[in-house]
C-alpha positions in Angstrom: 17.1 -58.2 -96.1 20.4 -60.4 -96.2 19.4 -62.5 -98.7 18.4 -59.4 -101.4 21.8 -58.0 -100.0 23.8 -61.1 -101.1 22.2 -61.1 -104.7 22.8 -57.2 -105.4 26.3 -57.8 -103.7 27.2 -60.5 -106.1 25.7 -58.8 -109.2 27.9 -55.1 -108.5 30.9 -56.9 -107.6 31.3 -59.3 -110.9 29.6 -56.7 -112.8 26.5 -58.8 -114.2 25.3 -55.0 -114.9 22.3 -56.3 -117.1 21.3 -59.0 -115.2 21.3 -56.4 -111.7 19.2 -54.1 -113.7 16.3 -56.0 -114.0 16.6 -57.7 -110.7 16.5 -54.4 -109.0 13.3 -53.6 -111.0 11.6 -56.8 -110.2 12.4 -56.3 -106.4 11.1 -52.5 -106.3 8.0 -53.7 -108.0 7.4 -57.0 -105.2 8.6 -54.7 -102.5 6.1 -51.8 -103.0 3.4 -54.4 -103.7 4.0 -56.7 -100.8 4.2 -53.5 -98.3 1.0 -52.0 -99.3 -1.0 -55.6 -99.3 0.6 -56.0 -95.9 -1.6 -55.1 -92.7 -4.1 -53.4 -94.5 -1.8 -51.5 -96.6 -0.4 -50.2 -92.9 3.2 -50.1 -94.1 4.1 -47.9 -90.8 3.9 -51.3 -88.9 5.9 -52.9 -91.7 8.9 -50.7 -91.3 9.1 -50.8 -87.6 9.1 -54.4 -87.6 11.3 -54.4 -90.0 13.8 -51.7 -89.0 12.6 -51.6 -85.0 16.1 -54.0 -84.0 18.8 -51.8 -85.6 17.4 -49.6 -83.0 18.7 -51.6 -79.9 22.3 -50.9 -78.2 25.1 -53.7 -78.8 25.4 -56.1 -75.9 28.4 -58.0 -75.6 27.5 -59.4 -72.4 24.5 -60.9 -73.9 26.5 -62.1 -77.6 28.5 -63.4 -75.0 26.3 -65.7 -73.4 23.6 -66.0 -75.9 26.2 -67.0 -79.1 29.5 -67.3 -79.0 29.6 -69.8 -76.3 27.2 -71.9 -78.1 28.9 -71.2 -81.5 32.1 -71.3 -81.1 33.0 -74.9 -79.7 30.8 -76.7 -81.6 31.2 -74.7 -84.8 34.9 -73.4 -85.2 35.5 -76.1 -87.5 33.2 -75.5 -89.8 33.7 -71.5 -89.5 37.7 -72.0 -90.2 37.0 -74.3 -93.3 34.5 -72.8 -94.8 36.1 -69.7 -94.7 39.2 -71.0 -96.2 37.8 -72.6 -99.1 35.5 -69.7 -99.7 38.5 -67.1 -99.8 39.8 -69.6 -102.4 36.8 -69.4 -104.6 36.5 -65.9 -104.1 39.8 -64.8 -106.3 40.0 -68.3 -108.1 37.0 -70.1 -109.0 35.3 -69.6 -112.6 32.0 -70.8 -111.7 29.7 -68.5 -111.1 27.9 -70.1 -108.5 31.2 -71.3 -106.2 31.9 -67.8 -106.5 28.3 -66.9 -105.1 28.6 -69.1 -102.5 31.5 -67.9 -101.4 30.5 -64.6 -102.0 26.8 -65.5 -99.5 29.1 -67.5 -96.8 31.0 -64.2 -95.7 28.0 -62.0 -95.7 25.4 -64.2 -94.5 28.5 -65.0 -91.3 29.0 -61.4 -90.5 25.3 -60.4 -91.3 24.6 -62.5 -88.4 27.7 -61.7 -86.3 26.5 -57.9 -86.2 23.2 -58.3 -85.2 24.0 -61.2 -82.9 25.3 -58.4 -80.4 21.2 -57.0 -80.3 19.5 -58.0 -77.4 17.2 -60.9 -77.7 19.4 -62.4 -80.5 21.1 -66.4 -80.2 22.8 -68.3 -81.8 20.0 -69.5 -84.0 21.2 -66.3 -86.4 23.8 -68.2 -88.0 21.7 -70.9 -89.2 22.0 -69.2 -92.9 25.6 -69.6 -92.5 25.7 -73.0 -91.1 23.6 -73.9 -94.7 25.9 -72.5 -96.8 29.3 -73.3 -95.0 28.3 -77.1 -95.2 27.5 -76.8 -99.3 30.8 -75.1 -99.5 32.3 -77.8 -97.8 30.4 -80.6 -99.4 31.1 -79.5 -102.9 35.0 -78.3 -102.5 35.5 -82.1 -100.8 33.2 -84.6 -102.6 32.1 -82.7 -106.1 35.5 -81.6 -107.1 36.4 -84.1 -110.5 40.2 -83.0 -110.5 40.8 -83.8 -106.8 44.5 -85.1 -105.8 44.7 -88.7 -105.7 44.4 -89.4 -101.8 43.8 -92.2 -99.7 40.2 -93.3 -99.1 40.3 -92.2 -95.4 42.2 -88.8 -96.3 39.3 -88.2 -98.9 36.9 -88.4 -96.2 38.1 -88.2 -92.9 37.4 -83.9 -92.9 33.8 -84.3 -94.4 32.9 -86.7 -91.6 34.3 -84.3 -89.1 32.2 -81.6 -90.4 29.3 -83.8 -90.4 30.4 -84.7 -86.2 30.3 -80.7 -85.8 26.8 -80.5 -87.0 25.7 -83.9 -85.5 26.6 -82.2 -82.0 24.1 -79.0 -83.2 21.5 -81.8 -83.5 22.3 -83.7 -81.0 21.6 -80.1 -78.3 18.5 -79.5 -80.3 17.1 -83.6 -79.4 18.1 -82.9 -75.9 16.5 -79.7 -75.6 13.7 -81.7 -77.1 13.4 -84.3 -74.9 13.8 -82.2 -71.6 11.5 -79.2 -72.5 8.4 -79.1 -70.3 5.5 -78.9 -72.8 2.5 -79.7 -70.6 4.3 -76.6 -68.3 3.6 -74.4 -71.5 0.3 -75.7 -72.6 -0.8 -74.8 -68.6 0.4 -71.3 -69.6 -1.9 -71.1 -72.7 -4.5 -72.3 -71.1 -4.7 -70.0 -68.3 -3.9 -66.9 -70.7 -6.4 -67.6 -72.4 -9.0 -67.7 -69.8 -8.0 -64.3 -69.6 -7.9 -62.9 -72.7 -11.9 -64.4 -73.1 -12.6 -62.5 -70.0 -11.2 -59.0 -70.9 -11.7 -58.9 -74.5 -14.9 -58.4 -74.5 -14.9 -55.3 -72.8 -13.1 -54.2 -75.3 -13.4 -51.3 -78.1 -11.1 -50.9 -80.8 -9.9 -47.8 -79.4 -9.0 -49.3 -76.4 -5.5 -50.4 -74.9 -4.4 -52.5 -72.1 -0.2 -52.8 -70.6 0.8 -56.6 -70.1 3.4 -57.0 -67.6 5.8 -59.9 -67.9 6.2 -62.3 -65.0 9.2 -64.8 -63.8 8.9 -67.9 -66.4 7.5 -66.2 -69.7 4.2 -65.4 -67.5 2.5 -63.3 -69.7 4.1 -63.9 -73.2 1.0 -65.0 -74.7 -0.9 -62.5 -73.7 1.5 -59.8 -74.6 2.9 -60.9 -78.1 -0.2 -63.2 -79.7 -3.0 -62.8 -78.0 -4.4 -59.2 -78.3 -4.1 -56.5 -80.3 -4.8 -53.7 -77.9 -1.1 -54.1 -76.4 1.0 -50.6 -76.3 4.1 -52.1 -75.9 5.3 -55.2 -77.7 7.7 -57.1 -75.4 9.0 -55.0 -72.6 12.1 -55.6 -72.3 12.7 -54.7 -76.0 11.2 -51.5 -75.2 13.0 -50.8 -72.5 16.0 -50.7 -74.1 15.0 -48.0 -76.5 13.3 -46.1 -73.8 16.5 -46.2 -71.8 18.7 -45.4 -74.8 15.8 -42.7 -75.8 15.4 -44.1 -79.0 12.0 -43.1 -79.9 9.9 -40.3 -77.7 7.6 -42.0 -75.5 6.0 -39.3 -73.3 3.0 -40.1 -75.2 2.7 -42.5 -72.8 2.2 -41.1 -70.0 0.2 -38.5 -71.2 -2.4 -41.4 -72.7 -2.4 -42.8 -68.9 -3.5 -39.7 -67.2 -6.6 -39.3 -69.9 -7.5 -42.9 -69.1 -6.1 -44.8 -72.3 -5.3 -47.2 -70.8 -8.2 -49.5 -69.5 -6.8 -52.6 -68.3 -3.3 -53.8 -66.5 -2.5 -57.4 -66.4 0.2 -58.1 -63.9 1.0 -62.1 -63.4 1.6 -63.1 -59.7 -0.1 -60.1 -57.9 3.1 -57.8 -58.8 3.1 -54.2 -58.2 1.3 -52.4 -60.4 4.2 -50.9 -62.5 5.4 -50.9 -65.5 9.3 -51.9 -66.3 8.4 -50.8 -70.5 8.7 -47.1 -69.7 9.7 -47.0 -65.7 6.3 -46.5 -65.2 4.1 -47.0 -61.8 0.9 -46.9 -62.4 -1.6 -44.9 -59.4 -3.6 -48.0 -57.6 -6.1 -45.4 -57.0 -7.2 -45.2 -60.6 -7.1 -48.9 -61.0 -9.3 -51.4 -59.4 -8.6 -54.9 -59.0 -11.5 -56.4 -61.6 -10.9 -60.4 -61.2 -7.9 -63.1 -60.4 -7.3 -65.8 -62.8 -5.1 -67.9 -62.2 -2.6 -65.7 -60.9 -3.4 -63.0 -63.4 -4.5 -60.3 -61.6 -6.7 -57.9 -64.0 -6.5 -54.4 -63.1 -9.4 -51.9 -64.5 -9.3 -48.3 -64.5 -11.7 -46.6 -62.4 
């Protein structure tokens, strides 16, 4: 979405009238085509996956502690400078593609600023900018023929401390690396797995099941890759637009009480309810089909 933003933004505003013509064409054309070959020709899903986030409520708590603490230490350097120069090229530059640069650096920062404030967004968002901001920087410092004669450390003492900035980004990412608990994750596929082989089967395509998260990503697999009977797609997500009554879900609970709902997968033997839609399910109509590895598989009666 950015990215065709940034194009048509930089077309209107230096009035390449010709050229935005037949890029808007060509876009309508791949963007009918792509939605109908997508899913089946489901385009529905398309748009909800697509559109489904603008839906959420602002959290600054959570840009709080999900990005700007991570951004702006290591990256207000690189935000201030790249900013700068990019204002500069904005009313001054003659090349087109300084100009565009310039032009994607502001929009592809504040594209990422807005939705940073979403829940379930980090400071990965900015990794657009981050591209951009350093090609800005790069060119402006080292590609620049008429630059004033400076000494050889001047000339390349700011670079390198751009290039520290992003070393630092690296540098988290490595020790995230090196301290992430993989055979704790394979476990987890492993044993959700063994789960989905035993309920799938009993499966129609009509059917649905409810996936319950659990402390530790506990059910992650099994709600987001590994069916595709799930109602609800991450429940945390969709509690926040049940809570914010985004979308009408009474459906819901009318789709429990007819018995849509054949299976409940709660990790760790939790209660049988629902934190999606505030929902407790009756343990009357649900029996407790199997245990797998601390799955407990619920079946309605």
């Amino acid at each position: 979405m950015i990215h065709i933003a940034v194009l048509l933004a930089y077309l209107i505003l230096f009035g390449h009238w010709r050229v935005l013509i037949r890029t808007v064409g060509l876009m309508a054309i791949a963007f009918v085509g792509l939605t109908l070959l997508l899913d089946e020709g489901n385009y529905q899903v398309f748009f909800q996956n697509l559109f489904i986030s603008l839906t959420l409520p602002l959290s600054p708590a959570w840009f709080y502690d999900y990005t700007y603490q991570h951004l702006i230490p290591a990256a207000s350097l690189l935000i201030a400078v790249s900013f700068l120069i990019s204002l500069k090229w904005l009313f001054t530059a003659s090349d087109n593609r300084q100009r565009f640069l310039a032009l994607a650096t502001f929009m592809f920062f504040g594209f990422a600023t807005v939705t940073a404030f979403k829940h379930g967004a980090a400071v990965g968002y900015y990794h657009e900018f981050a591209y951009t901001g350093l090609l800005v920087i790069f060119w402006y410092f080292c590609g620049e023929k008429q630059m004033v004669q400076t000494s050889r450390l001047g000339r390349y003492l700011f670079p390198s401390l751009v290039s520290l900035t992003m070393l630092f980004f690296a540098g988290k990412q490595i020790e995230k690396h090196l301290n992430a608990d993989y055979n704790h994750y394979a476990l987890m596929y492993r044993d959700e797995l063994l789960v989905k082989k035993f309920v799938e089967p009993q499966l129609s395509e009509r059917d649905n099941i409810v996936v319950s998260f659990g402390h530790g990503y506990e059910g992650w697999l099994l709600q987001q890759m590994l069916f595709r009977h799930q109602l609800a797609y991450t429940d945390d997500i969709m509690r926040f637009l049940y809570d914010n009554k985004a979308y009408d879900f009474s459906q819901f609970d009318s789709l429990v009480k007819q018995g849509g709902v054949k299976f409940v997968i709660m990790p760790n033997n939790q209660p049988l309810y629902f934190y999606a839609f505030d929902y407790s399910f009756n343990p009357q109509e649900y029996k407790l089909e199997k245990e797998i590895s601390g799955y407990h598989i619920y079946k309605h009666i």
